[in-house]
Legacy VTK file of the C-alpha trace (Angstrom):
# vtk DataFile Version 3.0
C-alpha trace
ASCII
DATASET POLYDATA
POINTS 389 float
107.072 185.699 157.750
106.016 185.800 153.824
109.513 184.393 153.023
108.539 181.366 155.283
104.984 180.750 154.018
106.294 180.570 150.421
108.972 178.136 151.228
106.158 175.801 153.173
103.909 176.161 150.232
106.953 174.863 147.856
107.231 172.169 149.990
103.541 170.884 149.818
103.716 171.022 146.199
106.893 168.946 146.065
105.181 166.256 147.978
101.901 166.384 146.469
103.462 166.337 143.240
106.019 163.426 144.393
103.037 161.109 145.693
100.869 161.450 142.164
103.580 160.073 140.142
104.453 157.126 143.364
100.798 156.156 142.589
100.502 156.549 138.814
100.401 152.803 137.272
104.319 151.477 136.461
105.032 150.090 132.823
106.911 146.263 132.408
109.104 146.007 129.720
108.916 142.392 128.509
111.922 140.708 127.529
112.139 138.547 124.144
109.099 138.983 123.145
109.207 139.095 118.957
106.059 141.511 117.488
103.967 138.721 115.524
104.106 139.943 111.635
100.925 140.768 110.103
99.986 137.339 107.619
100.539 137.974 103.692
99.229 136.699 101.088
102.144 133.954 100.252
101.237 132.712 103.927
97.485 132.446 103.695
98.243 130.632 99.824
100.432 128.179 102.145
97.921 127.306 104.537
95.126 126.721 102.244
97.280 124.124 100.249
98.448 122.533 103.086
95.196 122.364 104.418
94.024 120.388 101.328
96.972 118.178 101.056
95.748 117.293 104.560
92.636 116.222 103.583
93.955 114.494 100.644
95.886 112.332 102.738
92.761 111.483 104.491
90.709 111.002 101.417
88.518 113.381 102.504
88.552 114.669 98.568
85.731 117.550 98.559
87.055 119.339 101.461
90.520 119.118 99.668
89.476 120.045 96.390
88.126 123.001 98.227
91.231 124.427 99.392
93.633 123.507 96.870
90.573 125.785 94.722
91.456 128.521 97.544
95.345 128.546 96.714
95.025 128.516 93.298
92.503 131.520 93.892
95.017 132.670 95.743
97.953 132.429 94.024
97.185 131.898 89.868
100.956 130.528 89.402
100.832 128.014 92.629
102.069 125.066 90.999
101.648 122.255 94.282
97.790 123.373 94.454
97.013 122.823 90.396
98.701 119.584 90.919
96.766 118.661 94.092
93.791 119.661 92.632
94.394 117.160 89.605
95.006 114.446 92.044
91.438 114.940 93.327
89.838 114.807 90.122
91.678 111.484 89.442
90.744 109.912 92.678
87.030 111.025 92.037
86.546 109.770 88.348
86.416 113.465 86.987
89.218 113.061 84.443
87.667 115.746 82.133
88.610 118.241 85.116
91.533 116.800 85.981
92.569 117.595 82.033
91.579 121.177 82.390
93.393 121.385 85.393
96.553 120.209 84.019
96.035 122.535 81.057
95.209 125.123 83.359
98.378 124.657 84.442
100.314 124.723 81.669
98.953 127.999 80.357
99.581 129.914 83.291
102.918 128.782 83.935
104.263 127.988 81.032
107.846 126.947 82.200
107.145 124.312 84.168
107.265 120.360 82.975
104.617 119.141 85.800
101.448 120.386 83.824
102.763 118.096 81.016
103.906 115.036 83.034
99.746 115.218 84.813
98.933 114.883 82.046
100.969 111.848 80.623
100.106 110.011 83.688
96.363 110.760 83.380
96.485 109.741 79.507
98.259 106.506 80.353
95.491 105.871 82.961
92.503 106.688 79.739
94.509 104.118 77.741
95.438 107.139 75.332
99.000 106.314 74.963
99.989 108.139 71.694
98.491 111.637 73.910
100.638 110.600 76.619
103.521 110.293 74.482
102.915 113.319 73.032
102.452 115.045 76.327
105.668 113.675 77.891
107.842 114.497 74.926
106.656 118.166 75.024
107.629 117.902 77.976
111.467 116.547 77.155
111.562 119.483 75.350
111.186 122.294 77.999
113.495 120.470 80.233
115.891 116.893 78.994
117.673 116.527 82.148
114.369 115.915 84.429
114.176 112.382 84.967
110.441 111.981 85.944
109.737 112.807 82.177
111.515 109.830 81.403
110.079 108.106 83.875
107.096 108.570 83.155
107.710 107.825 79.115
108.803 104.748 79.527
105.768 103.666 81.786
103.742 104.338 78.648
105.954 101.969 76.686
105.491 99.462 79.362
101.753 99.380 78.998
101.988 99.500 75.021
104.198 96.019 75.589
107.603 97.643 73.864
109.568 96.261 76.656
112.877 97.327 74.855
111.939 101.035 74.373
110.707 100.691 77.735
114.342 99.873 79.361
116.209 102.240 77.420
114.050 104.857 79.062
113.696 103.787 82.503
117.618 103.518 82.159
117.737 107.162 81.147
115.944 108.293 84.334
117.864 105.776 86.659
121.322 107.485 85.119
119.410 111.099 85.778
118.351 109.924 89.103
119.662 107.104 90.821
118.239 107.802 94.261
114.772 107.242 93.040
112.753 104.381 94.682
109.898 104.168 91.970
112.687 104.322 89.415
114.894 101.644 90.341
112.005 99.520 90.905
110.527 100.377 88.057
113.360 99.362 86.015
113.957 96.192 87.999
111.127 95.281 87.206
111.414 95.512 83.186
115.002 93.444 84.117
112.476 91.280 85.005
110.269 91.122 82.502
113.103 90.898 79.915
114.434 87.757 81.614
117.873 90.075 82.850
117.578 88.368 86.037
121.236 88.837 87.338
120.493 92.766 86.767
117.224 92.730 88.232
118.907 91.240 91.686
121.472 93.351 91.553
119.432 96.453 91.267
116.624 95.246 93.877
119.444 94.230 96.273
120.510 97.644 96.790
116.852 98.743 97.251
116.597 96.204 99.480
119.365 97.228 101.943
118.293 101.205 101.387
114.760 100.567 102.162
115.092 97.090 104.738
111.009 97.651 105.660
109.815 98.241 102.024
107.890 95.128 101.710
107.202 95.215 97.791
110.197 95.443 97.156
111.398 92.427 99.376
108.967 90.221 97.155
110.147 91.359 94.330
113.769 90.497 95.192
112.509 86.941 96.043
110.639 87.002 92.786
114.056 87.954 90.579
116.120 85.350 92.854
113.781 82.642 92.075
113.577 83.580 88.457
117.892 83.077 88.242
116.206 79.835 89.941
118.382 80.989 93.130
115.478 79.057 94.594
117.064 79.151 98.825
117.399 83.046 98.108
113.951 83.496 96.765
112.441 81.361 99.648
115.266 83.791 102.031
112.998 86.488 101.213
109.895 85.082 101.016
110.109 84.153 104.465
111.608 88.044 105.758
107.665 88.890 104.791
105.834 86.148 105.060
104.776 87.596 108.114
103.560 90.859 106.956
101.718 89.271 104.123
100.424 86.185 106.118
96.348 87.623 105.420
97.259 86.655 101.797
97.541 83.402 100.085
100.248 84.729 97.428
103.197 84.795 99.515
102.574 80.705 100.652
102.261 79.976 97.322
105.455 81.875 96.489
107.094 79.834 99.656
105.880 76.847 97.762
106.934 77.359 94.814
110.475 78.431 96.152
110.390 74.633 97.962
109.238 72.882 94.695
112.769 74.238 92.819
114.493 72.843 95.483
112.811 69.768 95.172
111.067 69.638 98.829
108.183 68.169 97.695
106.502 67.753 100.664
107.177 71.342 102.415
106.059 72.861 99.178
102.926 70.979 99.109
101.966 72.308 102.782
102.434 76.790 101.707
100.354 75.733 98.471
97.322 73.896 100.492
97.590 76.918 102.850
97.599 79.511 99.959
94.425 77.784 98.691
92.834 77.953 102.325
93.588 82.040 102.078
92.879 82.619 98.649
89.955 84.488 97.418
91.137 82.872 93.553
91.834 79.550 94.631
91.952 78.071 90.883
95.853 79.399 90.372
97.038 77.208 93.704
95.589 74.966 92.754
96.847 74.695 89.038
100.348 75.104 90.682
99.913 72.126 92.835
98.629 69.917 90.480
101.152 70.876 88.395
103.521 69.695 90.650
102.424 66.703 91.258
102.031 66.100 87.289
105.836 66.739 86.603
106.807 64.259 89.488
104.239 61.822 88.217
102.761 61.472 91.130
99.004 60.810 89.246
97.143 60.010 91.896
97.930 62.976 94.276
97.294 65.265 91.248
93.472 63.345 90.618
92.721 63.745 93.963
93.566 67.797 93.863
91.754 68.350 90.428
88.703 66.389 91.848
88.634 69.045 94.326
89.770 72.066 91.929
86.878 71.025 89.926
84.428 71.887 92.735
85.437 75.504 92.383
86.073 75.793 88.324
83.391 73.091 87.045
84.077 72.020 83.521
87.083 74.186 83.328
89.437 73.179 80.098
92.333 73.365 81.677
91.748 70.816 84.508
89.930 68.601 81.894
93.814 68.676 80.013
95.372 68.188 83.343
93.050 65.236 84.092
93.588 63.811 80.872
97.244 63.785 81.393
97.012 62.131 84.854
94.893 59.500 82.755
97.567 58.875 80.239
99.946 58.799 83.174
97.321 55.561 85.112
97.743 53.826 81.827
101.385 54.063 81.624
101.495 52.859 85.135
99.141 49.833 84.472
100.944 48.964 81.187
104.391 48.868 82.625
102.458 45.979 85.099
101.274 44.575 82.271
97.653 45.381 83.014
97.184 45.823 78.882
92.802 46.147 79.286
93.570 48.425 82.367
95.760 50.603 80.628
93.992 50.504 77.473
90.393 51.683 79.523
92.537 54.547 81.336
93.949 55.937 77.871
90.186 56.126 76.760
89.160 58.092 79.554
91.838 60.364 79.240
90.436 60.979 75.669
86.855 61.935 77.265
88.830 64.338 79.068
90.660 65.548 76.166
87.909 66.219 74.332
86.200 68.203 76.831
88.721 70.848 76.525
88.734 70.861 73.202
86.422 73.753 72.496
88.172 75.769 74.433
90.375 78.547 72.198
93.047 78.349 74.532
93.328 74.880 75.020
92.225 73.001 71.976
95.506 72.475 70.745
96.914 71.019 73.519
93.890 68.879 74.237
94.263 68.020 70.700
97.624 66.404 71.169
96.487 64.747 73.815
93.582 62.719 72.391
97.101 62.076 69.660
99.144 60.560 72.108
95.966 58.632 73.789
95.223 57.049 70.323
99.160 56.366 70.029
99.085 54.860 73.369
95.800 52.710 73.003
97.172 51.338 69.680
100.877 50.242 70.840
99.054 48.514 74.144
96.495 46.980 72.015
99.467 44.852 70.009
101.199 44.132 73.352
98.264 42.500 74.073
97.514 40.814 71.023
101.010 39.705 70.260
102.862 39.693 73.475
105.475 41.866 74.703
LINES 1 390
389 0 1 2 3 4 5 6 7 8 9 10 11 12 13 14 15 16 17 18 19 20 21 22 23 24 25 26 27 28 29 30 31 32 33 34 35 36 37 38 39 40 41 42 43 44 45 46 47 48 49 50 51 52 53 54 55 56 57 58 59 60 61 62 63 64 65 66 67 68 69 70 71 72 73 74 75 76 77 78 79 80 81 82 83 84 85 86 87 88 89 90 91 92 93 94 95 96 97 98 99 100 101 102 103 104 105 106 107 108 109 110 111 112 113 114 115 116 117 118 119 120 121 122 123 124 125 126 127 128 129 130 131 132 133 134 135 136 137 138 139 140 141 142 143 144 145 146 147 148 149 150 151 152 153 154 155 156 157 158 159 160 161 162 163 164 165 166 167 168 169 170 171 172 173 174 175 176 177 178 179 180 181 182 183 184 185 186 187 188 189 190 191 192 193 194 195 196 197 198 199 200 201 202 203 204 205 206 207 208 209 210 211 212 213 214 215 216 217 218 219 220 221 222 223 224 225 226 227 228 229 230 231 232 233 234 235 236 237 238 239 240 241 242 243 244 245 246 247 248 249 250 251 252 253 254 255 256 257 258 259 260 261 262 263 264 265 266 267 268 269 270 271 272 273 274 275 276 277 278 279 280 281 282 283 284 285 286 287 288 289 290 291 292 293 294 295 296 297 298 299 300 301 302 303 304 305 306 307 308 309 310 311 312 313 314 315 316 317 318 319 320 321 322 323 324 325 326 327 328 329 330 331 332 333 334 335 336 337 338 339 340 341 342 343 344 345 346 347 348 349 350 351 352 353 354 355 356 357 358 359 360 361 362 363 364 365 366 367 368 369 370 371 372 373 374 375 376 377 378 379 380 381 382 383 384 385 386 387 388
């Protein structure tokens, strides 16, 4: 009887024991789930700086200059955030900060060429070339082979005028670093300047094909093409962008000039009226078209656009020249008719315009020569019609 009462009592405990574990709460195991990793400090440098370059991009410069502050906080040798921070400075006028950031910079990491080439770039941009020289060329010395230091040395030539110094440079960087956009088009454009048209096309062609949407660099290509007077080309490109550009006047009177060297009179004197009519400076289209109309001696299209030049540049000297020539060129006309008082009258006014010009530094001489070849003209038609032809 015991023996059975123990074994029942086992039994309850078995069961009781059996249902508290049935109803204890079950654990999931959840598959491919990776433990997040606590942030460090490299991380939350990281995502200050890129936080700033965010707002740089936005223009939003105090709330960058903030957080590139943060990284450099952060992290004392964080290269990216010193030169951010520069940036800022630059865009807001504070160049005096932007100078101690660069130096900044440079003293804590001491290696690096970027605190050197900030500040090149931000002593071109003072007009303190001999510092930026200086700068860049310290520069050259920590490391020869980096390109931008070249780059950036030859820009400073560039602005000092030494066009030749300037190529040899910007051809150092393009051999150091041929796949560089600003430095191919940098040195295009010195091919440019130095009249090494061929080069320049050749160069900007290749940019052209690497980068088909890169609209400055389109115009520039039309630009070296009509300088090698490949006029169609130039007007080829001209008219891939006129499009783009069709808020400005500049690129109608680039069409127009393109049409001019291929003598379409006509067609060029349509993009030049139209570059006037979108021009906020509408004194240089219409100098152009004048111009034009001058060197086809076609006088009385050229009066007609000065009279109307004049209403936006009054009294300016070089419309009084240009009038004075499209005088001389009304005489010319009426003495080839024989109209000897007609043409004599038109070579006098041409003088009055002459001499209106003639205080001007720029264009005294030329007005000068022109009152020389009125006088000339008014005493050769006065013995025609004295003495006959």
């Amino acid at each position: 009887m015991f023996r059975n009462s123990m074994v029942f009592i086992f039994i309850a405990l078995f069961i009781s024991l059996a249902l508290i574990i049935g109803c204890g709460p079950t654990q999931t195991v959840k598959k491919g789930v990776i433990e997040e990793k606590p942030e460090t400090k490299e991380d939350e440098c990281k995502k200050h700086f890129n936080i700033g370059f965010e707002y740089q991009k936005t223009a939003m410069w105090e709330d960058a200059r903030i957080n590139f502050e943060k990284a450099i906080a952060c992290s004392a040798k964080y290269v990216d955030a010193y030169l951010g921070l520069g940036k800022v400075y630059i865009k807001t006028q504070q160049y005096g900060l932007a100078e101690e950031t660069y130096n900044d910079l440079i003293e804590k990491v001491p290696g690096t060429v970027k605190g050197y080439i900030g500040l090149g770039a931000l002593y071109v941009k003072l007009v303190r070339y001999d510092d930026a020289i200086n700068a860049y060329n310290t520069a050259k010395g920590i490391d020869s082979l980096e390109a931008s230091v070249y780059h950036g040395l030859a820009h400073v030539y560039e602005k000092k005028k030494d066009f030749e110094k300037a190529l040899e440079l910007y051809e150092k960087a393009y051999k150091l670093d041929s796949d560089s956009r600003a430095i191919a088009f940098a040195l295009a454009k010195i091919y440019l300047e130095l009249e090494k048209c061929e080069k320049a096309v050749a160069l900007l062609a290749k940019l052209a094909e690497e980068f088909p949407k890169d609209i400055e660099v389109r115009l520039c290509l039309g630009d070296a093409h009509y300088n090698c007077k490949n006029y169609q080309k130039a007007l080829e490109q001209y008219k891939t962008i006129e499009e783009d550009l069709s808020e400005f006047g500049t690129i109608y009177l680039k069409i127009g000039k393109a049409h001019e060297g291929l003598r379409e009179y006509s067609k060029a004197a349509e993009y030049i009226i139209i570059s006037i009519e979108k021009s906020d400076n509408k004194r240089n289209p219409y100098m152009h078209l004048v111009n034009m109309y001058l060197k086809i001696k076609n006088y009385g299209k050229a009066h007609t656009y000065i009279t109307e030049a004049f209403t936006i540049t009054p009294n300016d000297p070089a419309l009084n020249c240009m009038n004075g020539d499209v005088y001389l060129g009304f005489g010319d006309g009426a003495r080839a008719g024989k109209k000897y008082k007609t043409a004599i009258s038109h070579y006098k006014t041409a003088k009055v315009w002459y001499c209106k010009a003639q205080g001007d530094p720029q264009w005294s001489s030329y007005a000068g020569n022109g009152i020389k070849r009125a006088n000339a003209k008014i005493k050769n038609t006065q013995q025609l019609l004295w003495y006959g032809d």
